[in-house]
C-alpha positions as CSV (number, residue, x, y, z in Angstrom):
1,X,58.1,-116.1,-115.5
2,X,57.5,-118.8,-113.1
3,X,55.1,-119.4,-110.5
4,X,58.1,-119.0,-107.9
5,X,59.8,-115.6,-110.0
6,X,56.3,-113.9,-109.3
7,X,55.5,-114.7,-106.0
8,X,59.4,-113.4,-105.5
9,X,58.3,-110.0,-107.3
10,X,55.3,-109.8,-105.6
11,X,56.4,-109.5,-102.4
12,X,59.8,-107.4,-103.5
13,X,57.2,-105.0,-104.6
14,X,55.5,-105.4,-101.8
15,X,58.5,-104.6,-99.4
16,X,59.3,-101.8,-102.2
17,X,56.0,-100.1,-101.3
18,X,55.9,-100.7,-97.5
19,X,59.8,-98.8,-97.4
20,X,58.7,-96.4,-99.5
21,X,55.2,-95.1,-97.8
22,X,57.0,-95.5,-94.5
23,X,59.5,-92.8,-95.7
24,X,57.1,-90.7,-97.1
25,X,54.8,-91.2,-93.5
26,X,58.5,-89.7,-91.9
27,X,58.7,-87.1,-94.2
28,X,54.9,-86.1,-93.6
29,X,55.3,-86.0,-89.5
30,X,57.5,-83.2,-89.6
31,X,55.3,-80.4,-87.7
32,X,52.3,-80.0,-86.0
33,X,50.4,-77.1,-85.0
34,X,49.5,-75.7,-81.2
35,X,46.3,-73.6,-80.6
36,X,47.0,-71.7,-77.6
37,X,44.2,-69.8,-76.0
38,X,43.8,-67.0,-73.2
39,X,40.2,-67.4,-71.5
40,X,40.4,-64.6,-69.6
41,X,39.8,-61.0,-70.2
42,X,43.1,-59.7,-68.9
43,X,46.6,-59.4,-70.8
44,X,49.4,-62.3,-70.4
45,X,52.6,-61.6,-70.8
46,X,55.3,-64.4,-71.6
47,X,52.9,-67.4,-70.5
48,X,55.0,-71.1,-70.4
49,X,53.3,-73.3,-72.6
50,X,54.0,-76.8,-72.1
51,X,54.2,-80.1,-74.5
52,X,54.7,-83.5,-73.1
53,X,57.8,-84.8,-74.7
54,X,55.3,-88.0,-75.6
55,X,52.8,-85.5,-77.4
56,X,55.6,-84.3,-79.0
57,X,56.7,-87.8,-80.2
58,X,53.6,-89.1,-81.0
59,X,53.2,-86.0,-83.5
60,X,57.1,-85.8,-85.3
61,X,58.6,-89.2,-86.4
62,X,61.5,-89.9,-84.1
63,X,62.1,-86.2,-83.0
64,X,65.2,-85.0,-81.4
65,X,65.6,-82.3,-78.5
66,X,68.1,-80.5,-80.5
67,X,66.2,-80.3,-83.7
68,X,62.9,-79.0,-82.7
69,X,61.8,-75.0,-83.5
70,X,59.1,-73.5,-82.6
71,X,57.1,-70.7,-84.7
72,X,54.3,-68.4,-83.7
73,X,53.1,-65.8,-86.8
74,X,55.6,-67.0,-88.9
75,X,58.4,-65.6,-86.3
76,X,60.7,-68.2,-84.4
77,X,59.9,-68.8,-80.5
78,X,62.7,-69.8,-77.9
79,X,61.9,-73.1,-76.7
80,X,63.3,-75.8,-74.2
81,X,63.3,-79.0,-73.5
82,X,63.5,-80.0,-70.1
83,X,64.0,-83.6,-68.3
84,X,62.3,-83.3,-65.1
85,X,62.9,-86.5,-63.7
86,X,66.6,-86.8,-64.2
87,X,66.8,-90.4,-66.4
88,X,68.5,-88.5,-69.3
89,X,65.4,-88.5,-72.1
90,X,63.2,-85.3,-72.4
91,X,59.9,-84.5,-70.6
92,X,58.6,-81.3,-71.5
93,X,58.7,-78.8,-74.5
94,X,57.8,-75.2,-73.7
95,X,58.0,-72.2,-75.2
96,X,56.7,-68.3,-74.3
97,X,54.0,-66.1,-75.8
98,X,52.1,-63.2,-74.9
99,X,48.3,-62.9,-75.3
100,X,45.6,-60.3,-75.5
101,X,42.5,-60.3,-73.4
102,X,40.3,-63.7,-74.9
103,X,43.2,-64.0,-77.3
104,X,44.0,-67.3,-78.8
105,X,47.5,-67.7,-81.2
106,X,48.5,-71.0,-83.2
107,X,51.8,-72.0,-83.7
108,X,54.0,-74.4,-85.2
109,X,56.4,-77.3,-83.7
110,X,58.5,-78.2,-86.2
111,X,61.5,-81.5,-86.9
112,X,64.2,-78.4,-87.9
113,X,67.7,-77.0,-85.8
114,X,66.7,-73.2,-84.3
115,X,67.9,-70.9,-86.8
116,X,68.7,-68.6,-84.2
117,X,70.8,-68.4,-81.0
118,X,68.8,-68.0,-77.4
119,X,69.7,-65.4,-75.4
120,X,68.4,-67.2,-71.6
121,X,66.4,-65.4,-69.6
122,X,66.5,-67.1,-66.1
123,X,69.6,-68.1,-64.1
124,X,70.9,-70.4,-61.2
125,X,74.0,-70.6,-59.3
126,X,75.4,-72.5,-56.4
127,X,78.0,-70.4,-55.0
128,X,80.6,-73.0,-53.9
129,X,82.7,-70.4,-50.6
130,X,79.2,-69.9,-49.2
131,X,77.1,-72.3,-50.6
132,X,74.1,-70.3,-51.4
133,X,72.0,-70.8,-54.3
134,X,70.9,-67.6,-55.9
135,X,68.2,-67.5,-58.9
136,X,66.9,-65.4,-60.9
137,X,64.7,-64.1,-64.2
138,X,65.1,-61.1,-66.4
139,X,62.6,-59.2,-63.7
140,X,63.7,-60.2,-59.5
141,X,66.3,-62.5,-57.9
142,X,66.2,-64.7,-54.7
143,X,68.9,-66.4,-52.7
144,X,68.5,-69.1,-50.1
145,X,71.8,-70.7,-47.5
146,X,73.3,-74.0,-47.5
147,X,75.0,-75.8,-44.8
148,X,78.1,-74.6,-46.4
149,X,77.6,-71.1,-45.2
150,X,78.2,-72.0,-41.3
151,X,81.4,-73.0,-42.0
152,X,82.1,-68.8,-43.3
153,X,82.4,-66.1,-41.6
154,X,79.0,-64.9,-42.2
155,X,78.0,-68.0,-40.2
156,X,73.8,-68.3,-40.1
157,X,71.5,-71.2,-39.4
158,X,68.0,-70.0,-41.8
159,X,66.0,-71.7,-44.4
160,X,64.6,-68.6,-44.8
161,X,64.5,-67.2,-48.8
162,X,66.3,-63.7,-49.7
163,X,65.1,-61.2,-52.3
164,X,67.5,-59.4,-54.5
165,X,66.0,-56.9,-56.8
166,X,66.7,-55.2,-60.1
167,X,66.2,-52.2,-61.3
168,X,67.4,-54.2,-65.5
169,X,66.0,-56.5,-67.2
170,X,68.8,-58.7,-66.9
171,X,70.7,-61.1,-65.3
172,X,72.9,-60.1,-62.6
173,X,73.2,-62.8,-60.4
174,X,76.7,-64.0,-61.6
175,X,77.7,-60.5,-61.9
176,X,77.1,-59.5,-58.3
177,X,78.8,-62.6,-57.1
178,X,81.9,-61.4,-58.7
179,X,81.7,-58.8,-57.5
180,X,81.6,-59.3,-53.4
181,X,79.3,-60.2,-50.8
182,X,79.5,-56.2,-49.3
183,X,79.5,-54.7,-52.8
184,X,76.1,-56.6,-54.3
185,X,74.7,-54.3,-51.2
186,X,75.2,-51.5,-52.6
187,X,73.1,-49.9,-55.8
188,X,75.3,-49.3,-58.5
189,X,72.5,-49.1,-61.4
190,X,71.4,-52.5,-61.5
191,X,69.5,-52.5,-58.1
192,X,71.0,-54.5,-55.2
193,X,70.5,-56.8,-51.8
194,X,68.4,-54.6,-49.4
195,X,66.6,-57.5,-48.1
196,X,67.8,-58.8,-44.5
197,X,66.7,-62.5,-44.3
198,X,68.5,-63.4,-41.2
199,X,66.9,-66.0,-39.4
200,X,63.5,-65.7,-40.3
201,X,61.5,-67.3,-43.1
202,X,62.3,-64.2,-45.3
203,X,60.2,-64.3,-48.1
204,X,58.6,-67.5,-49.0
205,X,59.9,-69.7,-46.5
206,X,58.2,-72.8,-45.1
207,X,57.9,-74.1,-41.2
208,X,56.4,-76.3,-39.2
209,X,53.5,-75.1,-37.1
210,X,52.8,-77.0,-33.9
211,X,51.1,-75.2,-30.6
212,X,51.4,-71.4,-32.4
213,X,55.4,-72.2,-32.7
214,X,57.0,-72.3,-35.5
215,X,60.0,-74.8,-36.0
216,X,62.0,-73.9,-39.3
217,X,64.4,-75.9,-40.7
218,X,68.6,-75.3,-40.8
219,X,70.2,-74.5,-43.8
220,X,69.9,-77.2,-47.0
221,X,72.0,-80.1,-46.9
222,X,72.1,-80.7,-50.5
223,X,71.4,-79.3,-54.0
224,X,70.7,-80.0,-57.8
225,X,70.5,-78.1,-60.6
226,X,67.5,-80.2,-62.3
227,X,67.3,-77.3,-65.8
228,X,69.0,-73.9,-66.4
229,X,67.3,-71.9,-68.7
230,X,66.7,-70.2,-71.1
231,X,63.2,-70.4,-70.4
232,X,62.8,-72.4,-67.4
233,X,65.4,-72.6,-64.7
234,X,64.7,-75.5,-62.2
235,X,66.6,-76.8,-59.4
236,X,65.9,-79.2,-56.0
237,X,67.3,-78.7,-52.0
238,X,66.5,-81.4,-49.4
239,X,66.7,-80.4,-45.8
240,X,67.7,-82.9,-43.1
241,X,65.5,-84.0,-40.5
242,X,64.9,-81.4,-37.9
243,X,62.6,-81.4,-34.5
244,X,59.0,-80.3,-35.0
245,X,57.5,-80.1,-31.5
246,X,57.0,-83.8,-30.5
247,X,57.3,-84.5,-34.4
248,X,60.5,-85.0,-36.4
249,X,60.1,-83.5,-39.9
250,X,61.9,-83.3,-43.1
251,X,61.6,-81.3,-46.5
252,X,62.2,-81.6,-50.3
253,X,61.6,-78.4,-52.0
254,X,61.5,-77.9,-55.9
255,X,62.0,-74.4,-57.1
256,X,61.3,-73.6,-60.5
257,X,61.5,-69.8,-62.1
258,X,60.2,-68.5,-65.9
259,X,61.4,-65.7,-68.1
260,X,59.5,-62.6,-67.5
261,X,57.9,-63.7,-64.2
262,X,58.5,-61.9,-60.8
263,X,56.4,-65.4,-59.4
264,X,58.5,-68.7,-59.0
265,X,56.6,-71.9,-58.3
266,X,57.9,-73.4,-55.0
267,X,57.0,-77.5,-54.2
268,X,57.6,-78.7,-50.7
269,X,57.1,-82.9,-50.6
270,X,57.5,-82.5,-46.4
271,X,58.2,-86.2,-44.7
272,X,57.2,-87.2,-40.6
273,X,58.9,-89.5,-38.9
274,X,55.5,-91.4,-37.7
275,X,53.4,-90.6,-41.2
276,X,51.5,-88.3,-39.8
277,X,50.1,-85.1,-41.2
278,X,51.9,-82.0,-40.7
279,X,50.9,-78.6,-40.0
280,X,53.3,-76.0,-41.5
281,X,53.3,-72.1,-42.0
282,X,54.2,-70.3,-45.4
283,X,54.7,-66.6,-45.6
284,X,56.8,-63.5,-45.3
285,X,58.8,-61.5,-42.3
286,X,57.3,-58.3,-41.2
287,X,59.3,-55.4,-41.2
288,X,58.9,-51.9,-40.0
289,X,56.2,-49.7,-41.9
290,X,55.0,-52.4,-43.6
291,X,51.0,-53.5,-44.9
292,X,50.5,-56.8,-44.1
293,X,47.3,-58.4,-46.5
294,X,45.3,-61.4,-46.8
295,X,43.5,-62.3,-49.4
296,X,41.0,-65.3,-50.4
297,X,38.8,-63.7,-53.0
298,X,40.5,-66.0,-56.0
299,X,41.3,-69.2,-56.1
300,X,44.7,-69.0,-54.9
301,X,44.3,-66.8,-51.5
302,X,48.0,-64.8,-51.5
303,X,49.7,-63.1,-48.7
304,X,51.7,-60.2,-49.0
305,X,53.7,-57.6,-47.0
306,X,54.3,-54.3,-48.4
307,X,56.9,-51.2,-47.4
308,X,60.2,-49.1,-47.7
309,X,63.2,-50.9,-49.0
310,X,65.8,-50.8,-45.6
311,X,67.3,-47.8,-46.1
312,X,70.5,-49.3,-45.1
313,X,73.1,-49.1,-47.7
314,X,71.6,-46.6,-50.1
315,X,68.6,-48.8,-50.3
316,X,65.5,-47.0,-52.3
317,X,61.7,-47.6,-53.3
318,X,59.0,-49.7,-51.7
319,X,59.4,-53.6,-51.9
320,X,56.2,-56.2,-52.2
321,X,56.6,-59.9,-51.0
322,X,54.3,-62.3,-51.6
323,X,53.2,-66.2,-51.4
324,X,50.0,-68.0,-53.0
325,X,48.6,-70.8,-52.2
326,X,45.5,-72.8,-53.0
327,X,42.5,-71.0,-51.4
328,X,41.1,-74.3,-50.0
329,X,44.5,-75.5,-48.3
330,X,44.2,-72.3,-45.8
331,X,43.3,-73.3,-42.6
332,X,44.1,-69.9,-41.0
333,X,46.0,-66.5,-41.1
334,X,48.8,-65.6,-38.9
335,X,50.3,-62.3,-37.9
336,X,52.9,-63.6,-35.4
337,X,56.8,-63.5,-34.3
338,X,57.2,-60.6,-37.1
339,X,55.8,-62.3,-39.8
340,X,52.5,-63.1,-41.7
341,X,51.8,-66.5,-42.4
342,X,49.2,-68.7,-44.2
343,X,48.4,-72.2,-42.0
344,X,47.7,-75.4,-43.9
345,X,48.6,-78.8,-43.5
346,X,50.5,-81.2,-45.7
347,X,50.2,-85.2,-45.9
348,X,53.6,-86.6,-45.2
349,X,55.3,-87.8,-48.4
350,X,52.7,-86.0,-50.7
351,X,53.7,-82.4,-52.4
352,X,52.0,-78.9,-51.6
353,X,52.9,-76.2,-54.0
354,X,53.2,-72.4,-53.5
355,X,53.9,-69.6,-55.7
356,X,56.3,-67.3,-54.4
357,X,57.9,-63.4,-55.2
358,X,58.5,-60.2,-55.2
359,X,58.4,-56.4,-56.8
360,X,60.1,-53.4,-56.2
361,X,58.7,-50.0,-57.2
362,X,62.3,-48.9,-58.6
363,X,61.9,-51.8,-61.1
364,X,59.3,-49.9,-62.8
365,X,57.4,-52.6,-62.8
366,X,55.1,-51.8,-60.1
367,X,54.0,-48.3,-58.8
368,X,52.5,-48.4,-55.7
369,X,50.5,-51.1,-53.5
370,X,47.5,-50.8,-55.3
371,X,49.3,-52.0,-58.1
372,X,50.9,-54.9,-56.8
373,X,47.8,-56.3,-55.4
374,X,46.4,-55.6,-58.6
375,X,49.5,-58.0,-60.0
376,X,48.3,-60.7,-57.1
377,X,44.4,-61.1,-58.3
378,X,46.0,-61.3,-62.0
379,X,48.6,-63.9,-61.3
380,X,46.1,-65.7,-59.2
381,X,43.4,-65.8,-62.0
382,X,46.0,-67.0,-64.5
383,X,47.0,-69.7,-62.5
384,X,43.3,-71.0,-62.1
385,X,42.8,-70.7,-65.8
386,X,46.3,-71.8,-67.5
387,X,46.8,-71.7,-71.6
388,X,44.4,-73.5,-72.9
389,X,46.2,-75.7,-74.9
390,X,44.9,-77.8,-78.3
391,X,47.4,-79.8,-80.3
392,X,47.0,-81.0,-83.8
393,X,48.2,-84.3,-85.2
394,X,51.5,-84.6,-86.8
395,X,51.6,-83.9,-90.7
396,X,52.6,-81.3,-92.8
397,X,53.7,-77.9,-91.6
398,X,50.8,-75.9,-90.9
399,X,49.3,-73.1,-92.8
400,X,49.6,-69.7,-90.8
């Protein structure tokens, strides 16, 4: 063999090896593992856990959203993929699990199709005659208006957020639609809308707060489903400019809603017409009979309202609605034009977040005040000390 015939050979074995090792590297980043653990010394059911689609990637050669399963135990998870900013690629990963008190769980990501169908457990619709958009999970629904809606007969300028609860766990939402706007009043097993909105900010709704007045928005201009389930159901509403006492204000707000939460995660990015800061109320209309409570012993302070369901319509059981917010955003309490409100103040352009939602004794989810507060200081304390999350690198499946 010539000089020439083994530097050919050499480097066609060289090339040889290089393909080779790089398809056996492809085979080898299949799956990597997740270590998920629960700090705190209280039970959590169906927790989110999240995994940057670039964690993901940098772990499974060349994955694709489509291909990707999830196992915890040796038993297949429902997952999602979700693209939160809209350019078409995935974001996020998640998937659910349930943890003990102090409990931590591994589980394995895996380059392999879901062997088995997802039943989705949160929901979203726009309604196109009224333009509402209704969500929901497997455990309480909302429903906020559109612009749409004053064009109906059932004509109303609010921004204010509707509760519609459920006595299933299921999802209704379409269901009742179909149904009619005077029959999804009435209980007929499932539960029903005994919540009168109106024009207030209902429960959850944001306002500017200038001078102890409060200046709400109209109804939302526009809509966009961003993710609909099965495990996360996410969607965005932009408000037009409105007038905000000497200060012209508008609002983006990002809703977002897990399986097996009563809580939905609310983000308001507010925007001034002269950059300045602006004050705004978040909270929930009083009613009659109802505990109003205020609470900044965690973290996230909450404020809540508690009492009868409106009896009108057959309505039944005792209804709590609620907001958190971050304890050190508070600037004050309010008990004022029928509602109770948390004060804070938001830069203009830069996003405040809010969880948000309800529970209704005849869910049996809930039996009585004590218990719903109780629910409150939970959530609160879970959202201060999320998953803790550890992920392995990409290799081999992992050993269970």
């Amino acid at each position: 063999m010539t000089v020439r015939q083994r530097i050919l050979a050499a480097a066609a074995a060289t090339a040889l090896f290089a393909l080779t090792a790089g398809r056996v590297r492809a085979q080898a980043n299949q799956s990597f593992s997740v270590r998920a653990e629960n700090k705190l010394a209280i039970a959590r059911n169906d927790e989110t856990i999240g995994i940057t689609w670039a964690d993901v990637r940098a772990r499974i050669t060349e994955p694709v959203p489509a291909r990707v399963r999830v196992e915890c135990a040796g038993v297949e998870t429902p997952s999602q993929t979700i693209d939160n900013d809209g350019d078409g690629k995935p974001d996020e990963l998640i998937f659910q699990q349930s943890f003990f008190a102090r409990e931590t769980r591994t589980c394995t990501v895996e380059a392999a199709a879901p062997r088995v169908s997802v039943e989705p457990r949160v929901f979203i619709l726009h309604d196109e005659p009224r333009d509402d958009i209704a969500w929901e999970s497997d455990r309480i629904a909302f429903r906020i208006y559109g612009e749409g809606l004053k064009k109906t007969s059932s004509a109303m300028s609010s921004s204010g957020i509707d509760v519609w609860v459920k006595s299933v766990h299921a999802l209704v939402v379409k269901k009742w639609y179909d149904k009619g706007h005077d029959a999804y009043h009435i209980d007929t097993g499932e539960g029903a809308d005994f919540f009168d909105v109106g024009e207030t900010l209902g429960n959850g709704g944001t306002a500017v707060w200038r001078k102890d007045t409060i200046y709400r928005a109209d109804n939302f201009k526009a809509w966009k489903i961003i993710a609909n389930g099965p495990i996360r159901a996410v969607f965005e509403l932009k408000y037009d400019p409105w007038p905000a006492g000497g200060q012209t204000v508008s609002e983006t707000k990002r809703i977002s809603i897990d399986a097996g939460q009563n809580m939905y995660r609310a983000e308001s990015v507010f925007r001034s017409d002269n950059g300045a800061d602006i004050p705004y109320v978040v909270g929930v209309v009083k009613r009659p009979g109802m505990i109003g409570t205020m609470s900044k012993e965690h973290p996230w302070a909450w404020v809540t309202g508690w009492g009868r369901v409106s009896p009108k319509d057959g309505g039944h059981g005792k209804l709590g609605t609620a907001v958190l917010i971050p304890r050190d955003r508070v600037t004050d309490w309010k008990e004022v034009f029928k509602h109770y409100l948390a004060v804070s103040n938001a830069r203009s352009g830069q996003p405040v977040v809010h969880y948000i939602g309800a529970g209704w004794t005849d869910s049996h989810d809930f039996r009585d005040v004590e218990d719903w507060w109780k629910f409150l200081d939970d959530f609160s304390e879970r959202l201060a000390s999320p998953i803790a999350v550890t992920l392995a690198a990409g290799g081999n499946r992992a050993t269970r």
